[in-house]
C-alpha positions in Angstrom: 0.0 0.0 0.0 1.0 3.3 -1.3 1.2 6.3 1.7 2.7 9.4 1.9 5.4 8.1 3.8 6.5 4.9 3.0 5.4 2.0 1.0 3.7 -0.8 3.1 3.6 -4.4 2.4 1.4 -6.8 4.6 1.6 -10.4 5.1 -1.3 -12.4 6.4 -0.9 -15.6 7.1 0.9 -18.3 9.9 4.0 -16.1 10.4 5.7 -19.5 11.8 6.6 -19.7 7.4 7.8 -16.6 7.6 12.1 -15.9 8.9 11.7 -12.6 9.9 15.6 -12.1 8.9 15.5 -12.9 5.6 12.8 -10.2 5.2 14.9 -7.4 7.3 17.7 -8.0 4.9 15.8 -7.7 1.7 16.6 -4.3 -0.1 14.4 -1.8 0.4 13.0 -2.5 3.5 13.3 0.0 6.5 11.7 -2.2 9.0 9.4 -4.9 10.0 6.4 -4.0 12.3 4.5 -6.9 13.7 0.5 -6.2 14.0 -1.3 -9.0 15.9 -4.6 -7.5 16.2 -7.3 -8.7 14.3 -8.6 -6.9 11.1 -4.8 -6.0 10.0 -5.7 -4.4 6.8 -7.7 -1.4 8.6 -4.7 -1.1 11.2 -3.3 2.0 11.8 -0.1 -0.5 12.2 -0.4 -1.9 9.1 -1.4 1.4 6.7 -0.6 4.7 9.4 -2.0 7.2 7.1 -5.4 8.2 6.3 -7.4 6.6 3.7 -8.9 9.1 1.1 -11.5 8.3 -1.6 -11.9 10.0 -4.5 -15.5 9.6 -6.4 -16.1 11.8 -9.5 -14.1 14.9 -7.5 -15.4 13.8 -4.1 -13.4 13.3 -1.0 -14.1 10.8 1.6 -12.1 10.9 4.4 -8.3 12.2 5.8 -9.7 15.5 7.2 -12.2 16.5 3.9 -15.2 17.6 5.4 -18.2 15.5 5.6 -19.7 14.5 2.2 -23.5 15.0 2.3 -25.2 12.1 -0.1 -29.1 12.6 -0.1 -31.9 12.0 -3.2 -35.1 10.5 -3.4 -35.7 7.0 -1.9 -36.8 5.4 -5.1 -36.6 7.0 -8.4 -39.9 6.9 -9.4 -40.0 8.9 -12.5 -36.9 11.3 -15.1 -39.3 14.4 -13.8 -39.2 13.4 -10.3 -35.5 12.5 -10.2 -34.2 15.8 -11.8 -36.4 18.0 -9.5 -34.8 16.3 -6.5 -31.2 16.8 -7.7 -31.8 20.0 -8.9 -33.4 20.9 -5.4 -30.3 19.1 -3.4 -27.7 21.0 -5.0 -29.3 23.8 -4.3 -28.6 22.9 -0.3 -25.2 21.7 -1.1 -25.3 18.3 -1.4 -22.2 16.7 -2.7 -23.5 13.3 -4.2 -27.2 12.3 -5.6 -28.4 8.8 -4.3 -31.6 7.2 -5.7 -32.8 3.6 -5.6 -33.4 2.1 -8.7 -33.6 -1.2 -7.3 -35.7 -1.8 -4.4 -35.4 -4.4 -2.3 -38.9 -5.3 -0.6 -40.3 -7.7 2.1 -42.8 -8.5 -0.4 -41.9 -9.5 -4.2 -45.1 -8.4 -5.2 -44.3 -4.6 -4.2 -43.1 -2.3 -6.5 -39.4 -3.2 -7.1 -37.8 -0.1 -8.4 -37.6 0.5 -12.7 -34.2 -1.3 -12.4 -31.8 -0.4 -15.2 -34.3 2.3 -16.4 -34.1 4.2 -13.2 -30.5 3.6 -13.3 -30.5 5.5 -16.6 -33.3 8.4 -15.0 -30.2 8.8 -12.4 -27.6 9.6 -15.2 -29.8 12.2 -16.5 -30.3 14.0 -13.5 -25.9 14.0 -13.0 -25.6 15.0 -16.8 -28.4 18.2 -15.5 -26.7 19.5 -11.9 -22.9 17.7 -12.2 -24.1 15.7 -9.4 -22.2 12.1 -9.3 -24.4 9.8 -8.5 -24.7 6.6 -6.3 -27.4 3.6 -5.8 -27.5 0.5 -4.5 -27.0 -3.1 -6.8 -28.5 -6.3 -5.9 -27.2 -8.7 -8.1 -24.1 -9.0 -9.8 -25.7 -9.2 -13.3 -26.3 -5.3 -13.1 -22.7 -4.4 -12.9 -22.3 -3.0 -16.7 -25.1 -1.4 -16.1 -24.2 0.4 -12.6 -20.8 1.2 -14.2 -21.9 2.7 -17.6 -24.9 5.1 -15.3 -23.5 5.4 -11.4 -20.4 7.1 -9.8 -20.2 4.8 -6.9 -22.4 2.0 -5.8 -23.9 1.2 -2.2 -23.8 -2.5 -0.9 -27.0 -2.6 1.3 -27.7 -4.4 4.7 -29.6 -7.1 3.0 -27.0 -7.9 0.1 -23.6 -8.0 2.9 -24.2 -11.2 2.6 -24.8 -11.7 -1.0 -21.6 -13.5 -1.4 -22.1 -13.6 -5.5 -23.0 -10.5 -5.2 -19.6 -9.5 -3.6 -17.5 -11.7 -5.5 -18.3 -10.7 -8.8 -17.0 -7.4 -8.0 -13.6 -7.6 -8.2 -10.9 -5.3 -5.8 -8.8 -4.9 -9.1 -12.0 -3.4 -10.6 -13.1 -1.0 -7.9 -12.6 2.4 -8.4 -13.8 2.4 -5.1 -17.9 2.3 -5.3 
């Protein structure tokens, strides 16, 4: 991992494999830190500085100020959607989120217009310069999320959509 500092490279794994002398010799490396608390990758001992995301000209994190993402709860028509983002950059918002996918109790209930509304979202960036977010439910969307969305929300139902997840791949992700 890249940081403003220094270049950090983590092992996971049983360290019993690893002889941490033939590492300290290697050239290039500066030191050897040892983190032994669980989620290593999110350790301040593993990366020290802050992590900052950068979505269509957006910054998350590392001292920006707080990012205000707000929009209609389901994108129910282009009319609708436009008047929304129109209104919330008017009050500073910083990112449009709409659902065009809607995950019910019921599978009767209206489900969102899908792809359409994915489309309906696009329009409204293309109208205010507002990048855009919404949540995906299945991995078969993914072209479509990445052709009309600037980031994409994983919601509390699909965390444990594991084809979901997996189909997304880390190499891929701009960070959505």
């Amino acid at each position: 991992m890249h940081g403003e500092q220094r270049v950090a490279i983590g092992v996971i794994g049983d360290k019993t494999k690893l002889e941490e002398g033939q590492v300290a010799r290697l050239p290039g490396v500066k030191e050897i830190l040892i983190v032994s608390k669980p989620y290593k990758k999110v350790s301040r001992e593993y990366k020290a500085d802050d992590t900052v995301v950068e979505v269509a000209g957006v910054k998350f994190g590392g001292g920006h100020p707080a990012v205000i993402i707000a929009g209609p709860c389901t994108v129910e028509s282009e009319e609708q959607t436009i008047t929304i983002a129109h209104e919330m950059k008017k009050l500073g918002v910083n990112m449009l989120r709409g659902g065009a996918f809607k995950p019910r109790t019921s599978p009767y209930a209206f489900q969102g217009h899908g792809i359409k509304g994915l489309q309906m979202l696009k329009k409204a960036k293309e109208e205010t310069g507002l990048p855009v977010v919404s949540e995906i439910m299945s991995g078969e969307d993914i072209e479509a999320f990445r052709e009309n969305v600037d980031m994409l929300q994983i919601g509390a139902r699909n965390m444990q959509n594991f084809d979901l997840l997996k189909r997304w791949q880390p190499a891929e992700c701009r960070y959505f």
